[in-house]
C-alpha positions, -999 to +999 in steps of 0.1 A: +037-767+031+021-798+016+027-833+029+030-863+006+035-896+019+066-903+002+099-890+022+129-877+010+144-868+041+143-832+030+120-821+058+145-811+079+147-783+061+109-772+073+109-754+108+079-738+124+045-750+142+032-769+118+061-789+109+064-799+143+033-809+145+032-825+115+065-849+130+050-855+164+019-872+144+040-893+119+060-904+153+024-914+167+008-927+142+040-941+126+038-928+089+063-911+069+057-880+049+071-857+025+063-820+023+064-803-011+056-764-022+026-755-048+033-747-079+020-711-082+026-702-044-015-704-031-033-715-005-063-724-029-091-702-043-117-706-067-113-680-096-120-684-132-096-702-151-087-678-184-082-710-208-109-725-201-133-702-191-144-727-158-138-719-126-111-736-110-092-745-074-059-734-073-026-736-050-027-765-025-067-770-029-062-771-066-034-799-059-055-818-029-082-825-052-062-838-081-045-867-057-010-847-061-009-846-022-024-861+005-025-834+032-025-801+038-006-792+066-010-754+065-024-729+085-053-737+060-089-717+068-119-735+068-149-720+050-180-732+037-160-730+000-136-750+006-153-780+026-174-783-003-146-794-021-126-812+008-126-823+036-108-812+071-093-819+104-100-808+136-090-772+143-059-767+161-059-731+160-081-703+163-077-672+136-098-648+127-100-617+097-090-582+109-080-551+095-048-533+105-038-496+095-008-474+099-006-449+130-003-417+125+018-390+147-002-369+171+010-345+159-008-345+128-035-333+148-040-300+157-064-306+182-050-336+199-057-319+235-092-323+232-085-358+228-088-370+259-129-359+266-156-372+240-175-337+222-204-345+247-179-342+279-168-309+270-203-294+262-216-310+297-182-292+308-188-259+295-224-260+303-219-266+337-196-237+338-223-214+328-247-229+353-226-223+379-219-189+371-251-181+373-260-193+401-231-180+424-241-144+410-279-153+421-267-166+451-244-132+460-280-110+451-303-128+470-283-144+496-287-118+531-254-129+545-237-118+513-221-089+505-245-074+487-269-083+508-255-065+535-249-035+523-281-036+505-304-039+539-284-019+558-288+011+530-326+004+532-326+009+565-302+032+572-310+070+583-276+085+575-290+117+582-296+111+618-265+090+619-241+119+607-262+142+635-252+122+661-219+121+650-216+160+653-230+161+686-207+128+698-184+155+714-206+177+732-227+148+745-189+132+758-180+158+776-214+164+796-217+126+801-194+101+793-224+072+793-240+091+764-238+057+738-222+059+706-243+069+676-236+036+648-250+045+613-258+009+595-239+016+567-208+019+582-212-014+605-220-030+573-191-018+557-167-027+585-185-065+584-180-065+546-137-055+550-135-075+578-111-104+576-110-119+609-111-153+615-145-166+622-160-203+628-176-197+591-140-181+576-122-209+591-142-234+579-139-219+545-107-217+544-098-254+563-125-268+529-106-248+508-079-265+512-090-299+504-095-289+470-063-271+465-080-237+469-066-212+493-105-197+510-106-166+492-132-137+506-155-143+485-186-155+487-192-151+518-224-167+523-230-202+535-247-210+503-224-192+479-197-210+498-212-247+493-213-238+457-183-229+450-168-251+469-181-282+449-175-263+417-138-265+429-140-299+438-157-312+404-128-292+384-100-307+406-117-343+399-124-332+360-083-316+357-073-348+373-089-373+349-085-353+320-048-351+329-043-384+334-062-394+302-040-370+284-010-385+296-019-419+287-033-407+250+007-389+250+021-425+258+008-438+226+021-431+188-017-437+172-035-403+173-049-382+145-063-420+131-103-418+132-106-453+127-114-469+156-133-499+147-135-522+109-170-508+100-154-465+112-137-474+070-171-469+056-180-435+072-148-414+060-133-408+028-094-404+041-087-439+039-088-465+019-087-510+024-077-537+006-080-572+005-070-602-018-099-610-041-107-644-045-094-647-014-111-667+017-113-636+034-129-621+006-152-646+004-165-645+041-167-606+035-193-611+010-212-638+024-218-619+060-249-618+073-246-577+081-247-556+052-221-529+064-200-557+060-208-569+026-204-536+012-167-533+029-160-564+008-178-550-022-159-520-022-124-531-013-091-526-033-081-555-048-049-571-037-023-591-054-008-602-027-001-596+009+030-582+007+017-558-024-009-545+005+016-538+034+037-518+011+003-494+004-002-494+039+031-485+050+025-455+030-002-445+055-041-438+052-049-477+035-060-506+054-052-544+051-082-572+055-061-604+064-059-629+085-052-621+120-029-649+128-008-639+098-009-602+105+005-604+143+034-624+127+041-605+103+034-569+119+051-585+155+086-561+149+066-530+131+056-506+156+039-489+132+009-509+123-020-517+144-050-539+147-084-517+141-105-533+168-119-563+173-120-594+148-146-589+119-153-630+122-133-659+138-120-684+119-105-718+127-075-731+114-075-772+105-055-794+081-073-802+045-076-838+037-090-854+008-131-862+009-134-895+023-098-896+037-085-928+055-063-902+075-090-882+088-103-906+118-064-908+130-059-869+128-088-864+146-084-887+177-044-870+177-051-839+171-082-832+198-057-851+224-034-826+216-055-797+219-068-815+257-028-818+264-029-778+256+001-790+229-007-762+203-011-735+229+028-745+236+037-743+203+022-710+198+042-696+222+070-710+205+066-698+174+041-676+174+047-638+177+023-622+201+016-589+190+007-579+225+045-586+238+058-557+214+076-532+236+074-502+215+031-495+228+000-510+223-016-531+198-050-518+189-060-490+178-092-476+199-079-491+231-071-457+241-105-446+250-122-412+255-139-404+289-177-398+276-202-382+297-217-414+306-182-425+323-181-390+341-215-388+346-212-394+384-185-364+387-216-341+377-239-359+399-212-345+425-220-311+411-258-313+410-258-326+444-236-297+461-255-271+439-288-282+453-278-281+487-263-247+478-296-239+467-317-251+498-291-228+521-297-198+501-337-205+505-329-217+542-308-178+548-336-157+529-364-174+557-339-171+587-337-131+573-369-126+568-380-136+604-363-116+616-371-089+604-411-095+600-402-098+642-389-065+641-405-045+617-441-055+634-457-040+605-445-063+582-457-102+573-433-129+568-445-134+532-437-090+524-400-099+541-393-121+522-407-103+493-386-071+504-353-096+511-356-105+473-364-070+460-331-060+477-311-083+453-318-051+427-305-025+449-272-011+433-247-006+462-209+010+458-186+006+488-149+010+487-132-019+496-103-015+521-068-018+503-044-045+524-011-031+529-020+011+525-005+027+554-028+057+564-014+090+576-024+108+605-055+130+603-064+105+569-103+096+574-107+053+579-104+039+549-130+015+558-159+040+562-176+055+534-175+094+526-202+115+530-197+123+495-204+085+488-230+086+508-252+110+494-249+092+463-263+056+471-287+079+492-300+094+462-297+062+441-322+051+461-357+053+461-384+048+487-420+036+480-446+036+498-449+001+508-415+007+528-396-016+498-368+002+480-358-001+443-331+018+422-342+048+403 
């Protein structure tokens, strides 16, 4: 609208902010006022007049500047352009130019479910996965309370021979005296410690921890070490599964995926989309006059507009941008759930009514219009009239507010990890000393250093044990299941081969 000091009485016809303002300030400064349209329908650029061949104001600038009106009382936006040629008020709101793009449906992208971590996250995931694999297995050789190395000592120092010879004899020596002790062979203690599910102070703990990260204590590992790995390992996955489901969920609440434009400058580093703007325009203007270069060139090569309107049909279409003005775009884009804002605002910009250079009404507006602003009048009348795009009930406004968790977010999940691996790691080194004592104490012949030595040779010893089966009923005269044959025996026996340093290795 553009105000002339002659009235009418037509302006009830005019509703909205700035008409409302406009009447408080005739009320307090006691003027009358007219408003009238444009001819062509502008706000007021300078383009190249075609007659002519000079450049030229247009629309309500054009019309300011050749004493047809005496305000503009617009949502008019000041630039450096335009108060070259005129004059202004006081701002009394604060705008802005943005760009706003279709969304797209999610499921336009095929790989929407990897959405939810950044391409770093799941390479930290997946090598974190192999690091942990490897270790466990390192732990399960080396470790002496493991599995393996159990068996694997006790077939190093096992003399089956002597073992199945006392178990011949066991009879004889029975009946001639009952205190004759029982001959054990190491393997088969070892095997029976290995099948053994009883519940320990070490099972129950395992089992209790398990449970606090949803696990249910299963045998294995069996060493302290192995366990503290594992363990974490289960508790960084429940913690990763957790935030990755809840990102998931809150990437499904929201009808934006499958758009890689995240931020204004993202439309110069693809090819899918294109943007627009009205040429000529303000906004155009400031495009081409910013200071950063990524931002000239998105006003250099941008699709000229008619028109608004012209624009929003293109973008309705999908894959096109709009470069407007933001005040303009959340009322017009307020009841389409379909658009959204691409980030942040490329520049502010304030809003202020033009006047004439030299105006006697400028000094008024001024004093009436900053008292308005300290009353907190126009943020009123923006809730008014104004259509906030962030009340819209159909979702969010922005694109790129829903956020990916990167590795630096989730970086403390892995410190987790590193921590409970390296603790793992000091147990492991903490078992193979407490092993090797012993041993260099019983083996007299032996230093601490070739213990430990022989403890870590062991983790290449290739042992075969049947495991028990839970739930096989044996019949009578069947040998125990949990011992191994003599057939078995004479295998891992002969698998085996002893230097003579004492170590063993596999043949």
């Amino acid at each position: 609208a553009v105000v002339s000091t002659q009235s009418t009485g037509e302006n009830e016809c005019w509703s909205g902010l700035t008409p409302e303002v406009m009447a408080r300030l005739a009320r307090d400064l006691n003027f009358t006022y007219e408003f009238v349209e444009p001819a062509d329908g502008e706000y007021g650029t300078l383009s190249m007049n075609k007659k002519t061949g000079v450049k030229e104001w247009n629309g309500m600038v054009g019309d300011l500047l050749h004493n047809r009106i005496d305000v503009i009382a617009m949502d008019l936006s000041v630039s450096s352009q335009r108060r070259y040629y005129i004059d202004f008020t006081i701002s009394y709101l604060d705008s802005g130019v943005s760009v706003i793009i279709k969304g797209e449906s999610k499921t336009d992208n095929k790989f929407f479910f990897l959405s939810p971590f950044s391409l770093s996250t799941w390479i930290a995931v997946f090598l974190a996965f192999i690091a942990i694999t490897f270790l466990i297995t390192l732990s399960g050789k080396l470790s002496p309370f493991d599995q393996h190395g159990i068996l694997s000592h006790a077939l190093d120092d096992c003399s089956c021979e002597k073992c199945e010879e006392g178990k011949k004899n066991r009879k004889f020596f029975f009946k001639k005296n009952k205190a004759q002790p029982d001959p054990k062979c190491l393997m088969s203690v070892a095997q029976k410690e290995v099948n053994s599910d009883s519940i320990s102070m070490n099972n129950a703990l395992w089992i209790i921890g398990g449970g606090f990260v949803g696990q249910g204590g299963e045998p294995l590992p069996r060493s302290p070490s192995g366990r503290m790995i594992i363990i974490t390992w289960w508790f960084f996955v429940m913690l990763i599964t957790n935030m990755y489901g809840a990102n998931l969920t809150a990437f499904m609440t929201l009808d934006k995926q499958g758009v890689p434009i995240k931020k204004p400058l993202d439309l110069l580093k693809q090819n899918e989309y294109g943007w627009g703007v009205r040429h000529d325009s303000v906004y155009h203007v400031l495009l081409l006059n910013h200071i950063n270069d990524d931002y000239r060139k998105l006003g250099n090569l941008s699709t000229p507009l008619k028109s608004f309107e012209s624009g929003m049909e293109i973008a309705e279409e999908g894959q096109f941008a709009v470069i407007e003005d933001t005040q303009w775009l959340e009322y017009n884009i307020s009841e389409n759930c379909n658009m959204f804002f691409v980030g942040e605002k490329i520049l502010p910009i304030p809003i202020a009514f033009g006047l004439q250079m030299n105006s006697p009404y400028a000094r008024l507006f001024n004093k009436q219009i900053l008292l308005y602003r300290e009353e907190g009048y126009f943020n009123e009348l923006w809730k008014k009239y104004g259509k906030r795009i962030e009340d819209r009930k159909c979702h969010s406004n922005s694109v790129g507010n829903d956020k990916q968790l990167g590795f630096n977010t989730l970086i403390g999940i892995f410190y987790v990890l590193l921590v409970g691996v390296t603790c793992g790691m000091l147990l492991l080194l903490l078992e193979i000393i407490i092993a090797a004592a012993i041993e260099s104490r019983s083996k007299g012949g032996r230093s601490f250093f070739d213990s430990v030595m022989h403890r870590v040779m062991l983790a290449f010893v290739v042992t075969t044990f049947p495991r028990k089966r839970k739930g096989r009923r044996r019949k009578i005269g069947d040998e125990d299941a949990t011992k191994p044959s003599n057939e078995n025996i004479d295998k891992i026996q002969n698998s085996v081969k002893v230097v003579p340093n004492g170590n063993s290795a596999v043949v």
